[in-house]
N, C-alpha and C positions, 0 to 999 in steps of 0.2 A: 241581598243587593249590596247591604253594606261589603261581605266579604270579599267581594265578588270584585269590587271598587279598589277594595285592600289591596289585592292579588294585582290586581292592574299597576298599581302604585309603585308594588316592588319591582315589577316585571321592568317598568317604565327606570328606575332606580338601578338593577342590574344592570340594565341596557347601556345607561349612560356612564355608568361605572367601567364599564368593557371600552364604550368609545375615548372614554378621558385615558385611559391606559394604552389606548391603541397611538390618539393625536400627541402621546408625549413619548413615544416610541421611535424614536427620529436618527437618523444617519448619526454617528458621531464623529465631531469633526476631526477631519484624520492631521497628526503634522506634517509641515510642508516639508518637503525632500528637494534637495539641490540636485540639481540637472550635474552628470557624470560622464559625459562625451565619451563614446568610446568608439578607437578604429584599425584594426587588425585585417592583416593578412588572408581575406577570406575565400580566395581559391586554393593558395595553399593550405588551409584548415578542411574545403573539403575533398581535398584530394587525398589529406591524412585520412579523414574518417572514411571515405571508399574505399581504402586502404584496410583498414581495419574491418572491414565489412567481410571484404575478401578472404580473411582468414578464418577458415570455420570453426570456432572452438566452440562446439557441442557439447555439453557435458548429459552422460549419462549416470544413472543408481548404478550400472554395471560399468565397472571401469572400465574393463576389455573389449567395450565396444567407441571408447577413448581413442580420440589419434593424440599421444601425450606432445609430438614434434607440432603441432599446430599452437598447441598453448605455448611453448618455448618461445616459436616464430611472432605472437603475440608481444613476450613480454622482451625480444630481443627489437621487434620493432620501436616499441615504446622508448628502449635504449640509444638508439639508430637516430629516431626522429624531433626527438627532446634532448639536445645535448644538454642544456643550460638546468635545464631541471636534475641532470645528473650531476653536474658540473657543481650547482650550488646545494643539492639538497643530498641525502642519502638515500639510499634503495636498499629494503632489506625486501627478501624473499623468504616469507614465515608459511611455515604449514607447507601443506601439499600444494596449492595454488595459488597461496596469498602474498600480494605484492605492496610494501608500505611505502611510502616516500614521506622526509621528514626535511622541509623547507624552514628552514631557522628565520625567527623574526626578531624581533629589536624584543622581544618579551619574551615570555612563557608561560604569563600569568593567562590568558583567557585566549588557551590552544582553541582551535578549529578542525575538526576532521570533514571533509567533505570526501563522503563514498560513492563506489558504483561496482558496477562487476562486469568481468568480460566473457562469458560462459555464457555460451544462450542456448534452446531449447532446438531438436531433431525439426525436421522439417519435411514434408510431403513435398518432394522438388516438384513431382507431377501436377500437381496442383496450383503451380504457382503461374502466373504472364511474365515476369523476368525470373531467372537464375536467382535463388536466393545469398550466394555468394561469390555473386561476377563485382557486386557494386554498381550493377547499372543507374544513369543519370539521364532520367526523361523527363521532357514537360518540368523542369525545375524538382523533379521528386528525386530523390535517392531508395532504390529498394534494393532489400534484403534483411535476412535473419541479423536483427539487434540493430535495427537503427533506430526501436523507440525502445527498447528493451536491453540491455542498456548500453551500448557500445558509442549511443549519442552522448547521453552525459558522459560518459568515458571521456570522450574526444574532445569534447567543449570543455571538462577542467582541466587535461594538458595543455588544451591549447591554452586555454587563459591563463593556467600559471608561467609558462613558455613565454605567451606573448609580454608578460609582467614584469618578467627576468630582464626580459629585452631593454627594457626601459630602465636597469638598474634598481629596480623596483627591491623594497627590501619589506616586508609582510608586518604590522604592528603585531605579531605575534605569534607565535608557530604556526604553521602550518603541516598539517597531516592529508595524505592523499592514499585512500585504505580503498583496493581492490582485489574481488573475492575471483577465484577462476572454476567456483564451484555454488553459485545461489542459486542455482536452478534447482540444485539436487539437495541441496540444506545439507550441505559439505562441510568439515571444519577449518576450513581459510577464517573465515571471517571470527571464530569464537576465538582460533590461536591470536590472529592479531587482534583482540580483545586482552588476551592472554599475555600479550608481551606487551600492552599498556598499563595495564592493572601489575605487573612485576617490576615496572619501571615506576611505577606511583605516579603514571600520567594522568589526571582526570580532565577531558575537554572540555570546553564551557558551552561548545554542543555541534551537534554530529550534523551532518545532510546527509540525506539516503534520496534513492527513487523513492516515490508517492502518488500523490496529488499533481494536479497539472491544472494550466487554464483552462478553462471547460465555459460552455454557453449552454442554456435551456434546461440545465440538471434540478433547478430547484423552482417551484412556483412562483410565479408574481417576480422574476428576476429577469429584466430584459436583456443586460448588459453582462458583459462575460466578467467570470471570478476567479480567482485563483486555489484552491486548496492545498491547505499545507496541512498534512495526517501528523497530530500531534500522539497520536496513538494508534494502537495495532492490534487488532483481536486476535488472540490464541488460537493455536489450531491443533483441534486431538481428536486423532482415528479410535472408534469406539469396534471391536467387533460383537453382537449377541450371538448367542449359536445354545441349541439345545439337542441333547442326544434322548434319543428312542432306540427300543427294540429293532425296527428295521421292518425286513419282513415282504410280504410280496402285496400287491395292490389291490389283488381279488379279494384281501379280506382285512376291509382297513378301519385303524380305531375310530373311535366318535370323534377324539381330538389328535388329530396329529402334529408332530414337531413343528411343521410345515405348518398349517394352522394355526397353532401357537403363536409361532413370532408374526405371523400376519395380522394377528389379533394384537401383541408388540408393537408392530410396526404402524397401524393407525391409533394405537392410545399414543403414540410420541408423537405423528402429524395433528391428531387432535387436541394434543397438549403444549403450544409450543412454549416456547418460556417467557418470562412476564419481562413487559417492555421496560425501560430504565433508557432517562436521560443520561448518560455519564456526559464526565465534562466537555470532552470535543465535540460534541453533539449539541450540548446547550451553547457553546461557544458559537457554534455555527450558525447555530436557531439565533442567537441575538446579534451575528451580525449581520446576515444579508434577511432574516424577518426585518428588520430595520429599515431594508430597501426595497421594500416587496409593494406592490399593489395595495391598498389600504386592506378590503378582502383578507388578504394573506397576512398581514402585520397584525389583523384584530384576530385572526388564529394566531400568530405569534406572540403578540404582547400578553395573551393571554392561556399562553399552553398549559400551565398547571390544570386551567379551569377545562378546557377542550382536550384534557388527556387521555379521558375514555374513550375518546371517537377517534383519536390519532393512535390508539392502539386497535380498534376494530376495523379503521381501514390499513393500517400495515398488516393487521393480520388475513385480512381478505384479499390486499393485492400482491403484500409480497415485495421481492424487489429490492435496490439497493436501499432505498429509506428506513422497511424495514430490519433487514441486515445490519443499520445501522444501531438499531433502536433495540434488538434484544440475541442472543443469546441464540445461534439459527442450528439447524440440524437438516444435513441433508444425507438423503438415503441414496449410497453409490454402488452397493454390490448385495449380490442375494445367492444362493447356492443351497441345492440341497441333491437329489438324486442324478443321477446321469443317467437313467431311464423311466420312461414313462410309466412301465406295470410296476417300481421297486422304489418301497418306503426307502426314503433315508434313514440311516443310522443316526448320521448327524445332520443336521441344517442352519445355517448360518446367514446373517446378512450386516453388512457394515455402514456405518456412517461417519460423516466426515461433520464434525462440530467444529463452528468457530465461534469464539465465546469472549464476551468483554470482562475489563479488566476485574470486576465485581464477582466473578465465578472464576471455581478452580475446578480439578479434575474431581476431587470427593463431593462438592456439593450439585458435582454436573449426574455422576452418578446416582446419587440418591435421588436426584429428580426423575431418572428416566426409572429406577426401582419403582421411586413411589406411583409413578404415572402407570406402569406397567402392570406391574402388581402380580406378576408371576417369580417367585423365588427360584424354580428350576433354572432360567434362562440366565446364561452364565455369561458374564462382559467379562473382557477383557480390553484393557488401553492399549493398543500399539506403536503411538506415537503422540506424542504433546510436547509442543513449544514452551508450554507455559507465555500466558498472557504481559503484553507489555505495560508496565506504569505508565499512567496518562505525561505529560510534558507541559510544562506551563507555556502557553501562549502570548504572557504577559512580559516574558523574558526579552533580556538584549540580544540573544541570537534570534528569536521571532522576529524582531524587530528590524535587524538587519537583515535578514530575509527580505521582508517585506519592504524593507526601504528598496531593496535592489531590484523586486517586484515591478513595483512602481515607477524607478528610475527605467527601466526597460520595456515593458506595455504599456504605462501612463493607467490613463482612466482606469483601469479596473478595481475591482474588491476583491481583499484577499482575507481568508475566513480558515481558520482552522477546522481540520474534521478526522474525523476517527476512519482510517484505513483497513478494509474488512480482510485484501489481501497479506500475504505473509514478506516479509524481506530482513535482508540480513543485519537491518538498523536494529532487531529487538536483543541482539546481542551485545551492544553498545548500551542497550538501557539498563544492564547491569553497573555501569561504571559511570554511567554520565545520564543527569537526569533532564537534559534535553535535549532530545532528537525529533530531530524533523524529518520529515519525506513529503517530495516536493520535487515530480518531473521536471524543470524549467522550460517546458512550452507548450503551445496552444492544444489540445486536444480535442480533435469532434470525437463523434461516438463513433462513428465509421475508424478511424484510428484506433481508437481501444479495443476495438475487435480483433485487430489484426494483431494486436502484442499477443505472443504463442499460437496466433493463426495463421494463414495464407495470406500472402502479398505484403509481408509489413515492410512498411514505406514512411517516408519524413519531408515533409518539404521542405527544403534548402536556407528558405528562404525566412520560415520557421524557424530553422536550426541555428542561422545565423543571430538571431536571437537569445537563443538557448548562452553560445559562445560570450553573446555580451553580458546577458546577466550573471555566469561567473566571472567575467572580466572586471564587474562591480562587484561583484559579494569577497571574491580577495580583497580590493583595494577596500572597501567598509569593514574588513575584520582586523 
């Protein structure tokens, strides 16, 4: 009875241990941000970007199925429509697609690149309710190919530096405006003008890329919409296994075959996935908006060291972007072996697409799936890796001005750092400059994120007009 008493005691002691952790787990109070007025041109801004819409620059892996005169018509628009941005700044044309512009500031010391790219992805026109590049303007929407992807921020940082110029405006410190006409395809625009930074001894005091955006309902216990800024970016590297056999016909087939083999392969990897890990943007994320969750969700938050076995058995059971976020994912995208039914393959093969955080590289990704696997015949080969981006401190004065400009332009919300599972052309800037951000500038539902590289992608206007003021503040705050 005594023990029995004991066991109660601690249980009762644990308990309250967890609640004192959870009631001092509180909002922290954010600084105040001065109100930024801002008022621009905004039918002329979206008649630019319908504009922009219209011109198709698709980029394909196969060049020759490229119209090269649509990308000229691009960046001869840009020319046409921005005189003052030409007038005052520079324009060089690096690499096969890449276009820089260098806006002189009263400094040099704590440059600014702010990126995007004008390349967007093939499109099923059959499929679509408008023309993916008429520019149609319905119900306050604009649709077409790259109006979230990315031809909006495109549009929104000429206009705002254009509109800035207008006003005599002079930048407290360089400004750079770095656009790729090949991220669809992981094309070398963006590494060359990485390339003619790092020859010039430029290093920025930090980048903006596409990311993150304002999002509503993505995280538990969070009623109120947040902002994410991806202070990081998972690697991404194509794995193929493949094993060769004798071959042979199907009337008389081994105990194990090739085929076999990697099928036995292929669920010791789904049954092995790799072990979860908070890295930084992930915890950063967990302590800011666990801070504003439901009580519920904050005593799982204030206390996730202690609830980390069960936050790794339900990502592993549900899956998902939380999990994606939390470990090291492997997805199985092609499989290949006989091109007829009665006849063994010689060879058989199947690939996977890994995307892996900053804590993993390509050799110790390898030996995991050797070890898990455990058949020595079955031969990997890498056919493609990024290699992983450095995490980005979120502690920094460019986060900071982010986020002031956040603020000054949606108000209420929370903006939280998070680890971005997709790939963009920011991780090439993470070579030279240790903070980049990525960070859509506007509201996104999930119906929206669907449509980026799907059918019907569309932007409301009125959204986007938005989009235009927040860099009209994040120039004037650099």
């Amino acid at each position: 009875m005594t023990l029995l008493w004991i066991v109660l005691f601690l249980i009762l002691i644990f308990i309250l241990f967890l609640v004192i952790r959870t009631m001092r787990f509180k909002p922290r109070k954010e600084e105040a941000v001065f109100d930024l007025p801002v008022d621009f041109d905004e039918n002329s801004a979206i008649e630019h970007f319908a504009d922009m819409i219209r011109i198709p620059t698709i980029s394909y892996t196969d060049f020759s199925l490229e119209k090269d005169e649509e990308f000229f018509r691009f960046q001869n628009y840009l020319e046409k429509q921005y005189p003052l941005i030409h007038r005052h700044g520079t324009r060089r044309l690096i690499g096969r697609r890449g276009i820089l512009y260098h806006i002189p500031g009263k400094s040099s010391e704590k440059t600014t690149v702010l990126m995007s790219h004008y390349d967007v992805v093939p499109v099923d026109e059959a499929a679509w309710s408008h023309p993916p590049f008429a520019g149609d303007i319905e119900e306050g929407m604009l649709w077409g190919r790259g109006t979230l992807d990315t031809k909006g921020t495109l549009c929104a940082v000429v206009e705002s530096v254009e509109h800035m110029l207008k006003q005599n405006f002079v930048p407290k410190n360089d400004l750079y405006l770095s656009f790729s006409g090949e991220e669809e395809t992981h094309g070398d625009s963006c590494p060359d003008i990485v390339d003619y930074f790092r020859q010039n001894k430029i290093t920025p005091a930090f980048v903006l890329d596409e990311g993150g955006a304002i999002v509503e309902g993505l995280f538990p216990g969070i009623s109120k919409p947040f902002a994410v800024i991806g202070v990081g970016e998972k690697g991404m590297m194509d794995v193929n296994f493949s094993l060769k056999s004798a071959g042979g016909h199907a009337s008389a087939p081994p105990a194990h075959s090739n085929v076999g083999r990697l099928a036995k392969a292929i669920c010791a990897i789904e049954k092995h996935p790799f072990p979860l890990e908070i890295t930084s943007p992930v915890a950063g994320m967990f302590d800011t908006l666990g801070r504003h969750a439901s009580f519920a969700m904050r005593l799982f938050f204030a206390n996730i060291n202690i609830f980390r076995p069960l936050l790794d058995r339900i990502t592993r059971k549900n899956s998902g972007e939380l999990n994606a976020m939390l470990r090291t994912t492997t997805a199985l995208t092609k499989m290949e072996g006989s091109d007829a039914f009665n006849v063994l393959p010689p060879k058989a093969s199947f690939g996977v697409n890994v995307r892996y955080l900053s804590t993993q590289n390509q050799k110790s990704i390898l030996e995991h799936y050797r070890r898990i696997i455990q058949d020595d015949e079955i031969q990997m080969k890498v056919l493609f890796d990024t290699g992983a981006c450095p995490d980005s401190d979120f502690h920094s004065d460019g986060f900071k001005k982010i986020k002031t400009s956040i603020f000054q332009t949606w108000g209420d919300v929370l903006v939280t750092p998070y680890l971005m599972m997709a790939g963009s052309d920011s991780r090439h800037f993470s070579q030279i400059c240790p903070h980049v951000y990525r960070f859509s500038a506007m509201m996104m539902s999930a119906e929206d994120r669907k449509r980026i590289h799907g059918n019907d992608e569309r932007i409301s206007l009125e959204e986007w007009k938005r989009t235009v003021a927040f860099y009209i503040r994040l120039v004037q705050n650099c």
